[in-house]
N, C-alpha and C positions, 0 to 999 in steps of 0.2 A: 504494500500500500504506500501511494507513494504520499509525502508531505510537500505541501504550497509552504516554502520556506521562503521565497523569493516574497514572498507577502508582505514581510516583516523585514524583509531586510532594512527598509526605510523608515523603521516606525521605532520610538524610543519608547524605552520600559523601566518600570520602579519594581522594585521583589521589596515586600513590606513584609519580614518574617524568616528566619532563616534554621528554621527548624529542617523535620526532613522533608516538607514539599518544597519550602526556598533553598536547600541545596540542590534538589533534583533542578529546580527552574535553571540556578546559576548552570547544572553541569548541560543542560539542554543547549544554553545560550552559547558557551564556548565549543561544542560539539558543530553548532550549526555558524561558529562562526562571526553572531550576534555580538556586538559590541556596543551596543547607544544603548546603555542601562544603567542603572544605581542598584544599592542593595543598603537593606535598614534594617537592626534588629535592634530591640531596646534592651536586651539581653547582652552587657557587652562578651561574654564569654561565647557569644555564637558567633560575632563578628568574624571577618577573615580577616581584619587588620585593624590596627587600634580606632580604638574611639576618640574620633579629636572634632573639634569645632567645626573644620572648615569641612570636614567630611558629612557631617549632619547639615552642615548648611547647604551644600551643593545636591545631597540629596533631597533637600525641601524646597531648591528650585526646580530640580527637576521632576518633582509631585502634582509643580502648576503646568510646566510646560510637555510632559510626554505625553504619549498617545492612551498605554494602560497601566495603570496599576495593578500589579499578579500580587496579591496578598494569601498569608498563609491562612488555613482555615481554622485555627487557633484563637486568631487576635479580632477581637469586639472594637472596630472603628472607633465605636464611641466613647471607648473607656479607656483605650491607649495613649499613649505620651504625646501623639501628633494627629488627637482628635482632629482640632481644627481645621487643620491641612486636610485630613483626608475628607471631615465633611466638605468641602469643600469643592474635592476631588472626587466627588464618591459614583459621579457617572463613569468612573473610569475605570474601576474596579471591579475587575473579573480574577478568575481560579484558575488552576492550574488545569481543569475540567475542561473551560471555557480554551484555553488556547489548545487542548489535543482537540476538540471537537470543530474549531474553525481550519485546525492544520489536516482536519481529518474525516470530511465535512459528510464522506458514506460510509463512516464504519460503521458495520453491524454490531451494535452495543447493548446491556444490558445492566441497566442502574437499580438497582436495590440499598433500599431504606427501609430505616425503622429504626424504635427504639432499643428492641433486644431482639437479639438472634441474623442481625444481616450479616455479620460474618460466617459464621457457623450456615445457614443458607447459603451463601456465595462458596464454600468452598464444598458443600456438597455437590450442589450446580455443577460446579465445575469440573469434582472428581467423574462424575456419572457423562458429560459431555466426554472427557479424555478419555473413560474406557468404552467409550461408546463411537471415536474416534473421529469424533471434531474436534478442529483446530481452536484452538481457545486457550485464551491470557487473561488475568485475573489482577486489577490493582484497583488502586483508589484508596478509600480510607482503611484498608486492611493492611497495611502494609507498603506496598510495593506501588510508588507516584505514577498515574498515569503517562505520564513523558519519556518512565522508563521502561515503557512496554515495545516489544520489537515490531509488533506486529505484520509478522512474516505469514505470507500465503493467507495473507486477507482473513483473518480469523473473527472468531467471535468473543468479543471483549465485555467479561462481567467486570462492573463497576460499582462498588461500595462506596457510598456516598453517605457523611455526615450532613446535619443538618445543620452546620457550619457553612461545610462547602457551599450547600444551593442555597445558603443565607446570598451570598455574593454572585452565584452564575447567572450569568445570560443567556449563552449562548450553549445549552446542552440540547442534543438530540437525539435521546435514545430511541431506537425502534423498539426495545422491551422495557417498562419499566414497573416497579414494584416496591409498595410500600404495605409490609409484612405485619406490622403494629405501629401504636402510637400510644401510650405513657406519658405522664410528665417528666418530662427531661430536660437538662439544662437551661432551667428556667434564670438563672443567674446569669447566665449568656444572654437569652431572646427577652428576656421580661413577661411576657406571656405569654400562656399557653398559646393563643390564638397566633402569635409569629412565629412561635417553632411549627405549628401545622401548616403555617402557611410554608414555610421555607420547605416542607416533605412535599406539598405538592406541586414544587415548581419541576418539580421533573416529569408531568404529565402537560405543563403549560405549553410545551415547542414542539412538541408531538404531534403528526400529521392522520390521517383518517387509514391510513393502511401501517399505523402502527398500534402496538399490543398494550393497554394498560390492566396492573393488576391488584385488585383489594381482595380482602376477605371482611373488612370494617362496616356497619351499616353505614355507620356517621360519616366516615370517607367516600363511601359508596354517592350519599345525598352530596356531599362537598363537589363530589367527581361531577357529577350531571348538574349541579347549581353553576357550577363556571362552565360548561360546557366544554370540559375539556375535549378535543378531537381525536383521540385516540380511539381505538376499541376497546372496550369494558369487559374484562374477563372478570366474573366472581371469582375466588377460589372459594371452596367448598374442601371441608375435610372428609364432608362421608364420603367423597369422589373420590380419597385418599385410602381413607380407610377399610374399601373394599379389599387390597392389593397388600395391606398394612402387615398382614398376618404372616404373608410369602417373603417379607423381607427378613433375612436371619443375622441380623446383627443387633445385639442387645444395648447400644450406645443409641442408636435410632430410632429405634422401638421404646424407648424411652418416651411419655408423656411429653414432658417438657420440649421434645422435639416434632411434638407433630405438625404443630403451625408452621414451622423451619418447612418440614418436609410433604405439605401439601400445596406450598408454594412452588418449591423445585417439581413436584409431578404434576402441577398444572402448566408451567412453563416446559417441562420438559415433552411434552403434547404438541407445546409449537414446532419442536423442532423435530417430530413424528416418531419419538422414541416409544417403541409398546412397552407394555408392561414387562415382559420376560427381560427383555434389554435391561430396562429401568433396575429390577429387581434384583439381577445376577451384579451388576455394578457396584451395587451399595453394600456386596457383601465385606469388599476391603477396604472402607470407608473406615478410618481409625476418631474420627473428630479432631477438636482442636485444644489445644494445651489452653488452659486457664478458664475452661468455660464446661463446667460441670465435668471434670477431668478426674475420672477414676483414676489414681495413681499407684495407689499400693493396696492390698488386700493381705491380712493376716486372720486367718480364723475367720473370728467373726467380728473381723474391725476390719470398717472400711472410713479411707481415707480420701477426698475428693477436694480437688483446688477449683475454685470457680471466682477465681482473685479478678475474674470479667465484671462482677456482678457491681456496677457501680450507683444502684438502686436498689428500694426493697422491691420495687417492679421483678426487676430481675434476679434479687436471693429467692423470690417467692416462687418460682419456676422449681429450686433447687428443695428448698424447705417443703414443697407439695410432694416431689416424688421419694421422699428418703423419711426413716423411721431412726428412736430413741438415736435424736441428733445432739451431737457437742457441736454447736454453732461460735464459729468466731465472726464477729463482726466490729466494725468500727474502721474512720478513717476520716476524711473531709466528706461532711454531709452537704447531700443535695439538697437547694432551695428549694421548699415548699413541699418534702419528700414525705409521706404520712407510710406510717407502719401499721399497717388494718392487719394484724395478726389472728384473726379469730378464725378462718379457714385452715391454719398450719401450724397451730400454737401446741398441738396437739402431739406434736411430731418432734417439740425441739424439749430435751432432757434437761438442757443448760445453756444457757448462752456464754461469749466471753468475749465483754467487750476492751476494745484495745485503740489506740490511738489517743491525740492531744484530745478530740472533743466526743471522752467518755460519757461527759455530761449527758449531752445532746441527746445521746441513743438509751441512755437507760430511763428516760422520760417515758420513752417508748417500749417497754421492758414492763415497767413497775405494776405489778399486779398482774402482770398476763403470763411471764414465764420464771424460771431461775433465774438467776443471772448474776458473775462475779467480773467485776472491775480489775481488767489485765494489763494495762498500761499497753502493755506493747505485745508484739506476736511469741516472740521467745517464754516471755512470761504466759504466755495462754495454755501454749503448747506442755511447759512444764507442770499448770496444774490440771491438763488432760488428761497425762500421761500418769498423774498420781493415781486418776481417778480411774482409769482402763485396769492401775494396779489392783484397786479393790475388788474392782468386776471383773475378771477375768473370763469367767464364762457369761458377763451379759454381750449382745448383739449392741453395739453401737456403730455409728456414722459421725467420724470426724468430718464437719463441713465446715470449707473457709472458705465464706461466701460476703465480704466487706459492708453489701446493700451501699457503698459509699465509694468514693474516687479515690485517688492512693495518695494522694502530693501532700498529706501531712508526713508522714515516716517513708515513701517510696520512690521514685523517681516515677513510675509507670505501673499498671495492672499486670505486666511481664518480671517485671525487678519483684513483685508484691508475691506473686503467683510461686516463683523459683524460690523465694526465698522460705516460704511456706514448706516447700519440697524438702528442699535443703535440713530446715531443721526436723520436718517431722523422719527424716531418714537419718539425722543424729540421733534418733532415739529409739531407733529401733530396739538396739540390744537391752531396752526394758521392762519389753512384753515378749511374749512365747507364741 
């Protein structure tokens, strides 16, 4: 596929952000040659060279006068260091979305959104396309920046999109697109709820009449046909799913918690005229993905599972429904506006233990509904679970460490958060039999 580079060759750019979509931008820029840019992080330790005066000032002339601003999908215009500037600028501000999708204007693409489970969806999608032997690359907010996709032999490109990203796109044009749930979620970022759903549905907004959209939501369903988005309206339906549910033999899939994931991939997976024996045989080597209800270790009858993903009680609650006499860790930096309705799962959690700076916060939410000891931090939770496995030896328990909370008090990331859980609960092995 080829890319319109010569496009741009004449057009100046600002990168506001230089985490890892404004490094991919920077490396795209010198790859193709691109020279007329600036680059800003208010973080000086992400800089590529010191922070000095004339360097901030040259890129805040060139904010009024370039063509676009590529901003990372992290940083909130309005609350960063060069609000003003960028209100200012703010017709100019597109993603890194936006420049693969103008450099790439007929890739056959495929955006999925939501609050919990687009990852985990996006790389079943994907695993079940490769053993099914489409061509298919897989980036976006999972990982791996759309820019550094090779996209060799015209393939089919799924996309995980934050509601960050299409806070700022314009210019996105998926032929498949999918928003799998909707929660309250980073309401600290959008302000309300009504602007994070709006920003999930800009990915049905550029959508033409011979492309696929897809909900299983009523409330999106009425939003979909109130704007009249152009797209085709596909439901998903789980009992469509759940005919076929039985013949699948992997017990990570068949999992509850994963059916909503996995009735979106078999409705999508129809577009692309996969039967069901296809579909079926594929998922058998389907492992999941590390930090998102991730069985780890089994001894007897303790089970251990990292779900260090869960950055809501939305999404512990996934965890907390399917597992019994739970030793639950949670705690960490709480979500804005995040309520803990534990009266469907309360049933299932033996002890809670909570850890992080704002212990406070979450045992509010605790008090009167389950056990619960104040653990400071992960190492300390771990050491008084580990007391307490001593006493029970033959009770059946489930160590889950599942945060319901963002990690940036004690962790760098939900990855640093998730290992480090590993880590120590495999230092302690040698204390149970």
């Amino acid at each position: 596929m080829e890319s319109k580079i010569l496009n741009f060759s004449n057009k100046t750019f600002c990168v506001y952000g230089l985490g890892t979509t404004g490094t991919s931008l920077l490396r795209w820029f010198k790859k193709n040659n691109l020279k007329n840019f600036e680059a800003w992080d208010d973080n000086e330790a992400l800089m590529p060279f010191k922070k000095r005066k004339d360097v901030k000032n040259s890129f805040l002339k060139k904010l009024d006068s370039s063509d676009f601003i590529l901003i990372s999908p992290g940083i909130n215009f309005k609350k960063t260091k060069l609000k003003r500037h960028l209100i200012r600028n703010k017709h100019k501000i597109i993603t890194d979305l936006d420049l693969f999708y103008l450099l790439n204007p007929k890739v056959n693409s495929i955006i999925i959104t939501g609050t919990n489970g687009k990852s985990t969806t996006c790389k079943i999608l994907e695993h079940v396309f490769k053993k099914n032997k489409i061509n298919v690359e897989l980036g976006g907010n999972i990982g791996r920046p759309v820019l550094n996709l090779s996209l060799r032999k015209d393939p089919v490109v799924i996309i995980e999109a934050s509601s960050f990203q299409l806070f700022y796109s314009k210019f996105i044009k998926p032929k498949y697109a999918a928003i799998i749930n909707l929660t309250k979620d980073h309401l600290e970022w959008h302000g309300t709820m009504s602007n994070y759903i709006n920003s999930k549905l800009k990915i049905f907004s550029s959508q033409k009449k011979n492309n696929y959209s897809f909900l299983n939501s009523k409330f999106l369903i009425k939003k979909f046909k109130r704007k009249k988005f152009k797209g085709k309206l596909n439901i998903v339906n789980f009992k469509n799913y759940k005919k076929i549910k039985n013949k699948i033999q992997n017990n990570y899939l068949n999992l509850e918690i994963n059916n909503e994931n996995m009735s979106f991939v078999y409705t999508i997976c129809k577009k692309f005229k996969i039967n069901d024996q296809s579909f079926t045989k594929a998922l058998k080597s389907f492992k999941g993905l590390p930090h998102r209800h991730e069985i780890f270790l089994k001894r007897e009858n303790k089970i251990f599972i990292n779900d260090s993903k869960a950055t809501s009680f939305e999404a512990s609650k996934y965890a907390l429904k399917n597992n019994k006499n739970i030793y639950w860790i949670l705690g960490g930096l709480p979500k804005v506006k995040d309520k803990f309705k534990l009266e469907a799962v309360k049933k299932n959690i033996t002890k809670a233990f909570i850890i992080g700076k704002h212990m406070k916060v979450f045992e509010k939410f605790l008090i009167g509904k389950v056990a619960y000891k104040l653990s400071k931090n992960l190492k300390n939770a771990l050491s008084l679970i580990f007391k307490e496995i001593q006493k029970n030896k033959k009770k059946k328990i489930t160590v889950l460490f599942s945060p319901a909370s963002a990690s940036f008090d004690q962790f760098k990331n939900f990855e640093d958060r998730g290992l480090k859980f590993k880590n120590l609960v495999k230092s302690h092995e040698n204390k149970y039999s």
